[in-house]
N, C-alpha and C positions, 0 to 999 in steps of 0.2 A: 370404653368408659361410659358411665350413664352421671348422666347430668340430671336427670330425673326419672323418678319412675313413674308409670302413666296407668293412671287409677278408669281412666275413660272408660265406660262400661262395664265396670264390673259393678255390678247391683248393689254384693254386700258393702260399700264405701258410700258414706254419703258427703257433701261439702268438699272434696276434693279433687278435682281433675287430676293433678300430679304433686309428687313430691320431690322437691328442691333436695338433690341427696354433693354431698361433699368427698372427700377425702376417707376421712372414716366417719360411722354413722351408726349407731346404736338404737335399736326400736325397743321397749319395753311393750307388753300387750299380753294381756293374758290370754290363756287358750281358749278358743274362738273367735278369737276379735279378729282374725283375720292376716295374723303370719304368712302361714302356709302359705295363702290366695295370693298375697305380694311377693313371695318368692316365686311362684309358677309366673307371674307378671314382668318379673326379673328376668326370668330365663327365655320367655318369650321374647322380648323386647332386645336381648343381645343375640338370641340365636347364634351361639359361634359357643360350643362346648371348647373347645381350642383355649378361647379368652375371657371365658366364664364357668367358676369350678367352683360346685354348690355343695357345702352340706348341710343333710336331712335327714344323716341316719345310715346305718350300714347297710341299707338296702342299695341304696344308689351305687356302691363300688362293688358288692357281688357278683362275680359270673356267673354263668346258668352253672358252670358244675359245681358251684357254690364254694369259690376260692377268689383269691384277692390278687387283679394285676398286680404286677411288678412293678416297681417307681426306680427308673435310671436316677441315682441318686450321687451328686459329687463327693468323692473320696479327699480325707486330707493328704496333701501331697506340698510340701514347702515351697519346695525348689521352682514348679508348675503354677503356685497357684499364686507366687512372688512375680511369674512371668507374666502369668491371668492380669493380678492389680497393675503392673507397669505400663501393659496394650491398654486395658481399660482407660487408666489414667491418660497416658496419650489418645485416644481415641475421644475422652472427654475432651481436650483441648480443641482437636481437629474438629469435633463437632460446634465448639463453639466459637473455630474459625469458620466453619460452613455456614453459621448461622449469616455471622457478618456478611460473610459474601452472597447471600438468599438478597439480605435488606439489600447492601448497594447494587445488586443486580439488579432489582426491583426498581428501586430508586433510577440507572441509568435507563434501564427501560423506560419510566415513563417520562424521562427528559426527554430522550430520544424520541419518541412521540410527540411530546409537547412541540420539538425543534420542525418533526415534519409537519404537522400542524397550522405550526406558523411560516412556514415557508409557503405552504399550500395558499392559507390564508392571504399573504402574499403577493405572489405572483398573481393569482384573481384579480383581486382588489385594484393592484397598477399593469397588471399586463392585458389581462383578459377583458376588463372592464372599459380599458383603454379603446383596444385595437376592435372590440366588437361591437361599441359605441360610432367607429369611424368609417370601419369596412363590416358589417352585420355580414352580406355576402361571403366574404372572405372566411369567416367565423361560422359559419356556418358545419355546425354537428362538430364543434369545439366545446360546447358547454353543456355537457354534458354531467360534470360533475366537478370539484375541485380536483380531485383524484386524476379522473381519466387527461383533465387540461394541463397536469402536472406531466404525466405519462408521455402525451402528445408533446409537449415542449422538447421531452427529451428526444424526439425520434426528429429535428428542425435539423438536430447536427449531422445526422447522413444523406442529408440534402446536399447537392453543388450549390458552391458557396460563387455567389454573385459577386464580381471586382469591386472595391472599395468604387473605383473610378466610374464604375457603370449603375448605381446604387444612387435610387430617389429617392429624395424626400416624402413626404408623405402628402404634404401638399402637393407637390409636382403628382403624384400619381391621385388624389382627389382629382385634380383640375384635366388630367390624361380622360379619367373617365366620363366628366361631362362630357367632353366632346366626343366620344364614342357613343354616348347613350343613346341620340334620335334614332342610330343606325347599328346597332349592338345585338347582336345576338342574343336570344333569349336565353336563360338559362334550363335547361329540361331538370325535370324534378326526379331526385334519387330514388329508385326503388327503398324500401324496407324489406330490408333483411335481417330477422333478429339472428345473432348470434347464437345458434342454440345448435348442441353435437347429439344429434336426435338417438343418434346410434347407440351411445355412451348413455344419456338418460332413460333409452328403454332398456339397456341391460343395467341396467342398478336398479330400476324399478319391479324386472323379472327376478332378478337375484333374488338369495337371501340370506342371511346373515350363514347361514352355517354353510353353505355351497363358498361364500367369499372365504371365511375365516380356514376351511378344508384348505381352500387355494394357497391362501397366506403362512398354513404353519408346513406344507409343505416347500415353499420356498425359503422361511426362515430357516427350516431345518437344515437345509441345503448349506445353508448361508453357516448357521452356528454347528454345521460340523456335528450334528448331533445324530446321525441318522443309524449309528451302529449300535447304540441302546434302544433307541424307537423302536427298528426293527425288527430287534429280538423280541421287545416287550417288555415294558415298565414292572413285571409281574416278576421278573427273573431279580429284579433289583429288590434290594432290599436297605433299611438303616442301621451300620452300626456294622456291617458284614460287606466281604471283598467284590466287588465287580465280576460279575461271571466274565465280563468281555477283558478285562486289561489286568486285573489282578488287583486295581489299588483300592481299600478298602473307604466304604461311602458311610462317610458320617451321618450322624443326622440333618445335619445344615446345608451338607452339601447335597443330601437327597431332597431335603425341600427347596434347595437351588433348581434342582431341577424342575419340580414342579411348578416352579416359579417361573421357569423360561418360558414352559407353555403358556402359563396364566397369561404373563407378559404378552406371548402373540396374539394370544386370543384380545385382549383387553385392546392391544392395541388395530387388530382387523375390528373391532367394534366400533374404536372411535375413529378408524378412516372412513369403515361404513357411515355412521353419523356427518362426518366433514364432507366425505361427496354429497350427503343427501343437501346439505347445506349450499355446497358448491353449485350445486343443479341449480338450485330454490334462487338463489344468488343472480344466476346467468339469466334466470325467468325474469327475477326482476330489472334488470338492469335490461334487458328485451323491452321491457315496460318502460322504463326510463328513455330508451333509446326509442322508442314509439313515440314519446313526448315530446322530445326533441329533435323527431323527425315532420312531425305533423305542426309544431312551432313551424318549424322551416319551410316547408310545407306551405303552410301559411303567408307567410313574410313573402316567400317566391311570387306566390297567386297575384298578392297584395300588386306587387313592381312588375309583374308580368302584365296587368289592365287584361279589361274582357275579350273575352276569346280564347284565355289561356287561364283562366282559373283550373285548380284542381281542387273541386267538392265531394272530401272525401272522410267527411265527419263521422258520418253515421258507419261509413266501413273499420276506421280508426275505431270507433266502439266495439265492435265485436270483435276483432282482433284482442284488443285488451281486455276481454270479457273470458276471451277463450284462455289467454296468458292467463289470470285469475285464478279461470278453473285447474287450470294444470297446477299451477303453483302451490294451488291447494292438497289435491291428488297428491304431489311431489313429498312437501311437509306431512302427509299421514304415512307415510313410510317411515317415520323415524318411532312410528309406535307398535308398528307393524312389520320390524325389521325380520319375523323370518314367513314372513308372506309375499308370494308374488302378487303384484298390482299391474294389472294391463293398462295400460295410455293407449291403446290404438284409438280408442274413440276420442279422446282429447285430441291426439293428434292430429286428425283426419277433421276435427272440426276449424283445428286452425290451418291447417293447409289450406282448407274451400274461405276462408276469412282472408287468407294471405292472397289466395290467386283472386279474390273480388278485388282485394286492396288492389294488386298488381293490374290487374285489368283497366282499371278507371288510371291510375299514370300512366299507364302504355295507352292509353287514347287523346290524353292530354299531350304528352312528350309527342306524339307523331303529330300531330298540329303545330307543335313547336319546333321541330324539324324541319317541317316544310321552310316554318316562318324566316329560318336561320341560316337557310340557303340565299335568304337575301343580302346576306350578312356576313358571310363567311371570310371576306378580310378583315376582320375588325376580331376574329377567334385569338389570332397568334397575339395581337397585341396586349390584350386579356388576360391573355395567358400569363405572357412575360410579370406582367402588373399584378397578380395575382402572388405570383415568385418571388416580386421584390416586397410585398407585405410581412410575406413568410422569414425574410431573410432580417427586414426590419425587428421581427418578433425574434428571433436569434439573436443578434443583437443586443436588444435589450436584455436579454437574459443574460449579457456578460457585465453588465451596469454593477459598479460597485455592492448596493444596497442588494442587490438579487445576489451577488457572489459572496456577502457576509452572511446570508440564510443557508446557503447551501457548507458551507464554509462551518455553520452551527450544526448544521445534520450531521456533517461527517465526523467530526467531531465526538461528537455523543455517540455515532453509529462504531468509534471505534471503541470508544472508553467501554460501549457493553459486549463487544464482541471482546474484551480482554475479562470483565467482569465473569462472561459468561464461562471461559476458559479455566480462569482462576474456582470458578463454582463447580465446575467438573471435575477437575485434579481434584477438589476436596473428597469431592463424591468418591473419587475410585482407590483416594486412598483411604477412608474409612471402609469401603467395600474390601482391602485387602485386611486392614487390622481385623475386623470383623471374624471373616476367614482363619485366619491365624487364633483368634480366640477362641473360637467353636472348638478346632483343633485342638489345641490346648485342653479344654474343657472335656474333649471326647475321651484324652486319655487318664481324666481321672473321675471316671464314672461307674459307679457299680450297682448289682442288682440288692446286694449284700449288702447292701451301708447301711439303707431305710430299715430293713430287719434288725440289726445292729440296736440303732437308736431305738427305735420302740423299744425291742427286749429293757434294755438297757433302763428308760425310762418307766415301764414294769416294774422290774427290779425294784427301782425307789422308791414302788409304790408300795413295798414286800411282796408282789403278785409270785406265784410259788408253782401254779396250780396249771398255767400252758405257756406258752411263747409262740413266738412266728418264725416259722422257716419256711427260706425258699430253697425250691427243688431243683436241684441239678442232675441232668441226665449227660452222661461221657464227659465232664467234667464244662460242658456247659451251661447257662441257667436258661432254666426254662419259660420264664415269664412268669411266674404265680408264687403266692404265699400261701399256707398253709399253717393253721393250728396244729400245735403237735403238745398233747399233757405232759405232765408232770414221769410218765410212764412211758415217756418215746413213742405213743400211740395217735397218727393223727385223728384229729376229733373235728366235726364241723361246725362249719361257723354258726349255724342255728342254735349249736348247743351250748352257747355260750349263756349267759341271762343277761338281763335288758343294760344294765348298767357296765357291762360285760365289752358288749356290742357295743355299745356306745363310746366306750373308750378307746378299744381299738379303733372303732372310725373315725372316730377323731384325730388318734395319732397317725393309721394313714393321709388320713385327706390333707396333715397339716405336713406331711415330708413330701405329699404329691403337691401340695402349694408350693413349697421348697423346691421342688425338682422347677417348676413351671418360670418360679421366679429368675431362677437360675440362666434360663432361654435369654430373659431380656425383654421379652414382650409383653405389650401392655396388657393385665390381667383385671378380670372382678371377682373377687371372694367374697361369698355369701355366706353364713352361717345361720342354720336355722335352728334355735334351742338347742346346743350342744352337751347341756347338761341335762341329760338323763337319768334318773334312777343313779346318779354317781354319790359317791361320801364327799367329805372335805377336801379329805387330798385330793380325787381327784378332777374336782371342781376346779382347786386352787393349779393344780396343776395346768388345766384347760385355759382357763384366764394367763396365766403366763405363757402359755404359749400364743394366746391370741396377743395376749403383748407383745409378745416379739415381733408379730408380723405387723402391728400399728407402730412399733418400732420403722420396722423394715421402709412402710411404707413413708412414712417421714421421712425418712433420707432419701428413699426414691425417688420422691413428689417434691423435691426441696427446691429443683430448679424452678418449678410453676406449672413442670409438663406433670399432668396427673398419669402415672403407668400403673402403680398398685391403687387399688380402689378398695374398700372391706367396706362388709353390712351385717352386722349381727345384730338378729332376733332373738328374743328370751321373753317368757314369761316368769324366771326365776327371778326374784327383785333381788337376792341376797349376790347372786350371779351379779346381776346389774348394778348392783350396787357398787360390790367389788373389784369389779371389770371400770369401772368410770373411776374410781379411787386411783388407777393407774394412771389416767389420761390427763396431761399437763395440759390445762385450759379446757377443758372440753367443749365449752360454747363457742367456740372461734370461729372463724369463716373455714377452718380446716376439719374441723371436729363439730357433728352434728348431733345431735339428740332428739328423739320422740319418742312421745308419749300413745300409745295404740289403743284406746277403750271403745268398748262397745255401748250403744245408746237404744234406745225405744224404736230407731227409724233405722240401726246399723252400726256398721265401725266409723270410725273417725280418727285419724292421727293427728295430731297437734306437734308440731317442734316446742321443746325446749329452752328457752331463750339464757335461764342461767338457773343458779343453785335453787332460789328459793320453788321454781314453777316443777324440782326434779322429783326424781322417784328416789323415797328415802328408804323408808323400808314399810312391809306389809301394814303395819297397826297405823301409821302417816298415810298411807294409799287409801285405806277405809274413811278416815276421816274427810280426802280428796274426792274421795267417791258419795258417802255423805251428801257431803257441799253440793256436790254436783246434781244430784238424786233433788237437793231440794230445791236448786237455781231452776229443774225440768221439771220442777211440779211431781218428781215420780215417787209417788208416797209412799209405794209398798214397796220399794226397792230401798228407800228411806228406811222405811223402819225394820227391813234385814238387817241394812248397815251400823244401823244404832245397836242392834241387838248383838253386834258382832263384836263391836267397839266396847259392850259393856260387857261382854264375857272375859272380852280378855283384859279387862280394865280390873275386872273380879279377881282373877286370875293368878296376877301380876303381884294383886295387894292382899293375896290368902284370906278372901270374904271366904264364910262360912255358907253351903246350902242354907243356913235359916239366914240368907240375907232381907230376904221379905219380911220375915218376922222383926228383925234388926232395928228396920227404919221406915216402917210400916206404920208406926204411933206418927212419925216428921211428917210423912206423907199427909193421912189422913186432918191434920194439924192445918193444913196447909185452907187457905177459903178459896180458892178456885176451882171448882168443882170439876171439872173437863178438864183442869191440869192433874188434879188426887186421879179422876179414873183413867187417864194415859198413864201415869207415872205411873200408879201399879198396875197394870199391862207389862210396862217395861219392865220392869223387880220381877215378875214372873216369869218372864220369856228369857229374864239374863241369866237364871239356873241353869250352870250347863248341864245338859243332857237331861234334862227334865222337864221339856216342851214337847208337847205335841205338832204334828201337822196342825193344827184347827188356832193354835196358838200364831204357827207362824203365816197364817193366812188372815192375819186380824181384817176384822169391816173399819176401815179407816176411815170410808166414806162422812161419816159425822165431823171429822178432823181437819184446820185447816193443817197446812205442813208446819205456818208459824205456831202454833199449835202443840204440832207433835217437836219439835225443837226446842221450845220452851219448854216442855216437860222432860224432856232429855237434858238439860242444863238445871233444872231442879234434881233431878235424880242426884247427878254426878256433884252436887251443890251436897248433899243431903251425906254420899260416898265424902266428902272431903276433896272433889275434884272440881271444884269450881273454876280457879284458875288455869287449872289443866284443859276445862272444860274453852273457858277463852282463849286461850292460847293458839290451841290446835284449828279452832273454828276459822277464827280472825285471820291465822295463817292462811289459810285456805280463801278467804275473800270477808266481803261484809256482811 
């Protein structure tokens, strides 16, 4: 569906980026303002012939051997298409159970969120803030993130649990370690180790998307059982004809199932390729995060360690994370470069020689504090112990009322959407089965025969005498193509038809191939460009009811709010346009659009429609709009075509005589403004149809202002008896 069309660089448009298009949409524009351009604009911009089906004339549905595909077209059948509305009908319902179940899923999804959130929040705030405030050492490469301190809590419970009876207070263990500290073991400082599966990130980086996705649809296939059609070859299958492997005949639905499963794996090795590159990108930073609060720690240690055991290792801490940077950069430009390999050797080899400096400067520190620690080595086990009962204290609190009504809310919500989510599935696979059963349905009342049927048929009404469409069957099956055949049993081709000929029958196909499409279910855009060619009344009148039917069609379809049928008809025919809007209940609504397409001095220009008075009435109201317009631009000599156009057919109308000059020629001359008597007869002379010259209609206006040549045009038609006609039309038009 297009929600706008996008005028961006195309030259012939001036004043408009895009156009704001609706439901249905009506362009009036005469030929060269620029139709055409905006259909090729159309078609570009959906790319997907599938969900956009354009007519421009019967060139577009001719084959090279100059014959007309076949349109699978539904047959009536009672009994079938009683079963067709009743799955529908149900399948409406279940869809707008599925809907509901979309919202509350959504909905419990993000309670559920909110609840871990706030537990997170939480447990920080009185757990973490608490205990790292009291014991920092203890806490130490715990605060890393809300997440990971959430994480860590949980892993306190496969600790051995210390006796009720053997279990200190917090003060008793403060006050344990002053007295340990003159004579305390130092603590040696943790290597840095990021987390990082070097293995795993250079083979995603060497990868490429189509080496992964090879991999994937080969074990899907495995998986869905699909591998005795693969096999053979997609090439053997066909729609609408039996299985060469099983015998059971493959609809068309269920042949684009199939296509569909492929799509499916592909689309989904796409987006696991995108989630590793994520994953990677993730692990780098979180390496960086953990650098942060290793080098905190790091820090704090130095601090309580006093000189001689500092560990100054700032400036290595910097290239370390310089070198994370770089990688994590490298990492993220693979997601635009998914079927290119990208080497990391040199990234990685940089942070190796930044890892082993890092490591080098604490492996000379830590062996000084080694030594120190040997002085100290009964004071280790006590430490220990005290270390244990912090941990166990931190266990503990986690079983605190307020900490078990957070967890107590996760679970909770964690189950409401794991039911939400269950109930959202069953919907899905029971529409996936109604679905199924529809297609079905539909496949067995389809024929090549029907579309030829109604045309002929709709000929007929037209009295057409003179050829018809038949399709060709070979051994009593069709063979895919239509064919003119005269009045004489002799086929004729479609060339030899004449323009208004041609036109008709493309019309009546493209509007049974819109039929067929609608039929599918799938969301469609129908374009129509000038459909009336060279046609009489009837079958003008004819073309407009049938575009009614599908602005019909599309109302109902569109009714729910979801837009699936879209239409846009172009015309330069105003009696067309006129017509065709005569049907349209509101037509200025938010649902129903209208524009106006004219051409200017600088280009084309579209304007929307806002109601009756701003519309297109008919040709002789369009000249007077034009007129207006001609003098609002100053454009004099377009001006005074248009006057000259106006007053022919003003002539015309009211059976003036050739000696109209002569007529009111004495009024004129009569008249004391000298530059209005020699414009006005200019005009009297130039308004004899067909007895102007070129040199006539190229007048030197230059002398003239426009108020000017207006004012002599409202003397003329003063002079005709058209004065108030002359006000009327103007004033409608503006001031």
């Amino acid at each position: 569906m297009l929600d706008s069309i996008d005028l961006n660089n195309i030259p012939l448009f001036v004043d408009n980026s895009s156009v704001e298009l609706s439901d249905t949409n009506l362009i009036y524009g005469k030929n060269g303002t620029g139709k055409s351009t905006m259909v090729k604009a159309i078609s570009h911009q959906i790319n997907d012939a599938e969900h956009c089906i354009i007519f421009d004339g019967m060139e577009r549905f001719i084959r090279p051997d100059k014959k007309l595909n076949a349109i699978l077209l539904g047959t009536q059948n009672l009994e079938i298409e009683k079963n067709i509305n009743d799955l529908v009908t149900l399948r409406g319902k279940l869809q707008a159970q599925l809907n509901v179940a979309k919202k509350a899923y959504d909905t419990y999804q993000d309670s559920f969120n909110d609840s871990i959130q706030r537990y997170q929040d939480f447990v920080w705030d009185n757990i973490y803030r608490h205990f790292q405030h009291n014991f920092p050492k203890d806490l130490r490469g715990w605060g890393g993130s809300k997440k990971s301190f959430t994480e860590k809590l949980k892993q306190l419970g496969t600790k051995e649990l210390i006796e009720p009876s053997s279990l200190q207070s917090e003060s008793d263990i403060l006050s344990k370690r002053n007295l340990i500290k003159s004579g305390t073991k130092l603590a040696i400082f943790d290597d840095y180790t990021p987390k990082l599966n070097i293995g795993r990130l250079t083979k995603l980086m060497t990868n490429t998307l189509s080496n992964t996705a090879t991999g994937e649809l080969s074990r899907q296939i495995k998986t869905r059982k699909l591998e005795s059609w693969v096999q053979q070859g997609k090439t053997y299958l066909s729609p609408n004809k039996p299985c060469p492997f099983c015998g059971q005949n493959i609809t068309q639905d269920y042949y684009k199932f199939l296509e569909n499963e492929l799509s499916e794996i592909i689309n989904s090795t796409y987006q696991k390729f995108q989630e590793d590159i994520k994953t990677e990108v993730e692990e780098i930073q979180q390496a960086q995060d953990q650098l942060q609060v290793w080098q905190e720690d790091t820090e704090t240690l130095s601090s309580e360690n006093g000189e001689g055991f500092k560990a100054s290792v700032t400036k290595e801490v910097v290239t370390v994370n310089t070198t994370l940077k770089l990688l994590a950069t490298t990492v993220i430009s693979k997601k635009d470069n998914a079927q290119q390999s990208i080497p990391i050797d040199d990234s990685l080899d940089s942070l190796k020689l930044a890892l082993e400096q890092l490591a080098s400067k604490i492996k000379d520190v830590n062996e000084r504090i080694l030594e120190n620690n040997r002085l100290v080595e009964n004071s280790v086990k006590s430490e220990k112990e005290l270390h244990n009962q912090i941990l166990e204290l931190m266990r503990i609190r986690c079983l605190k009322p307020d900490v078990q009504a957070c967890q107590s809310e996760v679970r909770s919500f964690q189950s409401q959407l794991k039911a939400s989510s269950e109930e959202k599935e069953d919907k899905q696979k029971e529409i996936a089965k109604l679905d199924y059963k529809i297609a079905k349905l539909r496949s067995q009342t389809q024929s090549e025969e029907e579309a030829v049927t109604r045309i002929n048929h709709l000929l007929g009404l037209l009295g057409n005498k003179q050829f018809k469409l038949v399709c060709q069957t070979v051994n009593q099956g069709v063979s895919g193509y239509y064919a003119i055949e005269g009045e004489n049993g002799i086929q004729r081709s479609v060339l030899e038809l004449s323009t208004g000929e041609k036109n008709l029958i493309a019309f009546l196909y493209f509007f049974y191939l819109v039929e067929a499409r609608i039929s599918d279910a799938e969301p469609i855009v129908i374009v129509i460009d000038d459909p009336v060619t060279s046609n009489d009344d009837q079958s003008m009148f004819l073309i407009i009811t049938l575009i009614q039917n599908l602005i019909f069609k599309a109302k109902n379809i569109n009714a729910d709010g979801n837009r699936k049928l879209q239409i846009i008809v172009l015309t330069h025919n105003s009696s067309f346009y006129i017509n065709l809007k005569e049907w349209i209940k509101d037509p200025y609504t938010k649902k129903n659009h209208s524009f106006h397409l004219f051409a200017t001095s600088h280009g084309s220009v579209i304007k929307k429609i806002s109601n009756k008075k701003e519309d297109i009435i008919n040709n002789y109201d369009e000249l007077w709009q034009e007129a207006k317009f001609s003098f609002d631009e100053n454009q004099k000599q377009t001006l005074w075509n248009q006057i000259r156009r106006i007053l022919e057919t003003y002539i015309k109308f009211n059976n003036y005589s050739e000696s109209l000059e002569h007529t009111i020629r004495e009024n004129i001359i009569s008249a004391e403004d000298t530059e209005k008597k020699l414009i006005a007869l200019q005009l009297v002379k130039i308004a004899n149809v067909n007895s102007h010259s070129i040199d006539d209609l190229m007048q030197d206006l230059s002398p003239w202002s426009k108020e000017q040549i207006r004012d002599a045009f409202k003397f003329v038609m003063s002079i005709l008896g058209g004065g108030e006609h002359f006000d009327s039309h103007w004033n409608e038009t503006g001031n």
